[in-house]
N, C-alpha and C positions, 0 to 999 in steps of 0.2 A: 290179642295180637301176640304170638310168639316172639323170642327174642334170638336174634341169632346166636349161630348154635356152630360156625366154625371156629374151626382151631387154627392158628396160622402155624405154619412149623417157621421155627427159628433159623434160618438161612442166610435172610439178607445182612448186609453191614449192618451192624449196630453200634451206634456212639453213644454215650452219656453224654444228656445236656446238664441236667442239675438234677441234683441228688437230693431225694425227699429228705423232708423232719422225720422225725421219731413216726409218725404216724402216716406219711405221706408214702404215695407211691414214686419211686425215682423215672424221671423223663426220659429218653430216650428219642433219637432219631435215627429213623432205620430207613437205609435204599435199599426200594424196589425196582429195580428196573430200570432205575433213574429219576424214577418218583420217589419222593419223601414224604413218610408217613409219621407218626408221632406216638409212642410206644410210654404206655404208664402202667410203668411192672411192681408189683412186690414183692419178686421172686428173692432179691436179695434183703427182705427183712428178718426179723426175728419170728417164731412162727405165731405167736398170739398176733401180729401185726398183718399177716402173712391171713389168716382167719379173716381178721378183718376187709383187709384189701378183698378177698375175694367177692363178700358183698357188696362192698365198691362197685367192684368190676360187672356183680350181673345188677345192679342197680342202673349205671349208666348205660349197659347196652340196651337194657328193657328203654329206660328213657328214649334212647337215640334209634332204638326200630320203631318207637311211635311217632320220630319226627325225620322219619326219614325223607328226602327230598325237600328238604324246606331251607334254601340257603340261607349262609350264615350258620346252620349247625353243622358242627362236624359228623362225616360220613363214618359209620362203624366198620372196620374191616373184618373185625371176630376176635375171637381169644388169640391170645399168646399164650399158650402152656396152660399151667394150672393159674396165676395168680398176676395174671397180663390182660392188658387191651391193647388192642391195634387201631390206632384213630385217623383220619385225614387230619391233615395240616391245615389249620386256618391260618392265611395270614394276618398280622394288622399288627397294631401296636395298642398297647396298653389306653382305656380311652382318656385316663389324664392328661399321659405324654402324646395324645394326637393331639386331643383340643388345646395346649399349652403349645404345640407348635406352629394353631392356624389361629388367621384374625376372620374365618369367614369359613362358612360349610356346617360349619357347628348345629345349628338348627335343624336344616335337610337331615343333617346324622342322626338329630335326637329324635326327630319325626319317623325314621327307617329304624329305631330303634323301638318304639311303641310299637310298631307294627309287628317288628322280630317277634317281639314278648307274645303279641296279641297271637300270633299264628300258632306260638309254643302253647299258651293257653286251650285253643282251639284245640288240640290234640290230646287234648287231659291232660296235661304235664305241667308240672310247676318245680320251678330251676330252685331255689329258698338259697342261692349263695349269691347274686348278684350285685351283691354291695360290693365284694372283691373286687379290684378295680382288674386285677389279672385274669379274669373271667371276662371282661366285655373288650373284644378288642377292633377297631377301629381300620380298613386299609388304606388303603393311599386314596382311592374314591369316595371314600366316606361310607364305607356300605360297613354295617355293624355285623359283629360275628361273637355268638357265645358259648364257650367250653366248659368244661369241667360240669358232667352234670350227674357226678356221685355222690351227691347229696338231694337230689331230685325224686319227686315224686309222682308217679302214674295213676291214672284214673279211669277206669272203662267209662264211656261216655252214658250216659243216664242210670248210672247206679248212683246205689244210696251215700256214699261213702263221698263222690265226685256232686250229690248235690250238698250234704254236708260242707265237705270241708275242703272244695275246690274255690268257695268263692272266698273261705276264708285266705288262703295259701296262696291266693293268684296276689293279694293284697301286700302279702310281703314280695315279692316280686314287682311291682307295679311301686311300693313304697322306692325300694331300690334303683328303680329308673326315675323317679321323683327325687332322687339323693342325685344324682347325677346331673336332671336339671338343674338344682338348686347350686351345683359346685361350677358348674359350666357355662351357664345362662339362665341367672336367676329372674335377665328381664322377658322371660317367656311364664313366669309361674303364673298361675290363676287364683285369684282371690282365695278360694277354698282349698287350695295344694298347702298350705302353710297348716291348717286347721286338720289336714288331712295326716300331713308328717309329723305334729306336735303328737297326734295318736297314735302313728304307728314306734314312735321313739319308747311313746310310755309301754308298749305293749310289748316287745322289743326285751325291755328289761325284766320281763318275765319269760323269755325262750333264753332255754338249756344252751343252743349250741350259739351266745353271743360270742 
């Protein structure tokens, strides 16, 4: 599966929402037309950062043309320039601060969340940032939405590499939304979910990028 391959030209309004770390790309929100889209550029870093970012950028688009159509992930619009992506907007809010502001829906959420993941798996892909609580965000229906997927990995389906190391990778993913039961409604966990995450913790403390 190819990755898309436009360039958006630099036109519409563009704001800064917040301004990356040393390594991060800075956010933006840019009108189209009266749509708003969601703009993560590195154009203003330093240029070894600037390198970087740009594998970011075709990392996430490969990511997001293999899960295109599958709501809850955001829609790719194409490049921005050399060292941009142009993303839909998902709405929702952080899913701490949704579940800390309801006494009820919680569950419906986490079950429509197992399912997000399950369909992101079905497509080869696996997200590995999911514990970020800024990555899963929650909308006012409860319907779960996940971003940032420049850290994400692709899989053509029945190669060797996808039966390798696909069921490992799905695991940290899958551990991550078991981090999220456990914080939100630990009276849904299953006897063996405890025995499950005491593993993936200890395993955990052998990847690079804790």
């Amino acid at each position: 599966m190819t990755t898309t391959a436009a360039v958006v030209s630099p036109r519409p309004d563009v704001r800064l929402i917040r301004r990356g770390g040393r390594f991060k790309a800075d956010i933006k929100r840019v009108s189209l037309g009266g749509a708003q889209a969601i703009l993560k550029d590195f154009a203003g870093k330093p240029w070894p950062v600037r390198l970087l970012g740009r594998v970011q950028v075709v990392r996430e688009m490969r990511a997001l043309d293999c899960l295109r159509g599958i709501p809850g992930v955001p829609a790719c619009y194409g490049r921005w320039g050399r060292y941009g992506i142009l993303l839909e907007r998902i709405e929702g809010e952080r899913i701490t601060r949704w579940c800390d502001a309801r006494s009820s829906g919680i569950i419906p959420m986490l079950e429509r969340l197992d399912r997000l993941v399950g369909l992101i798996h079905a497509r080869g892909v696996v997200h590995l940032d999911l514990r970020k609580r800024d990555n899963v965000l929650i909308d006012g229906e409860g319907r779960p939405g996940i971003i940032d997927f420049n850290a994400s990995c692709c899989f053509a389906r029945g190669g060797l590499a996808a039966r390798l190391l696909l069921p490992l990778l799905r695991r940290i993913d899958t551990s991550a939304v078991l981090k999220w039961k456990k914080h939100v409604a630990p009276q849904i966990l299953r006897p063996g979910d405890a025995r499950r995450d005491r593993l993936m913790m200890l395993l955990r403390r052998l990847w690079i990028f804790n």
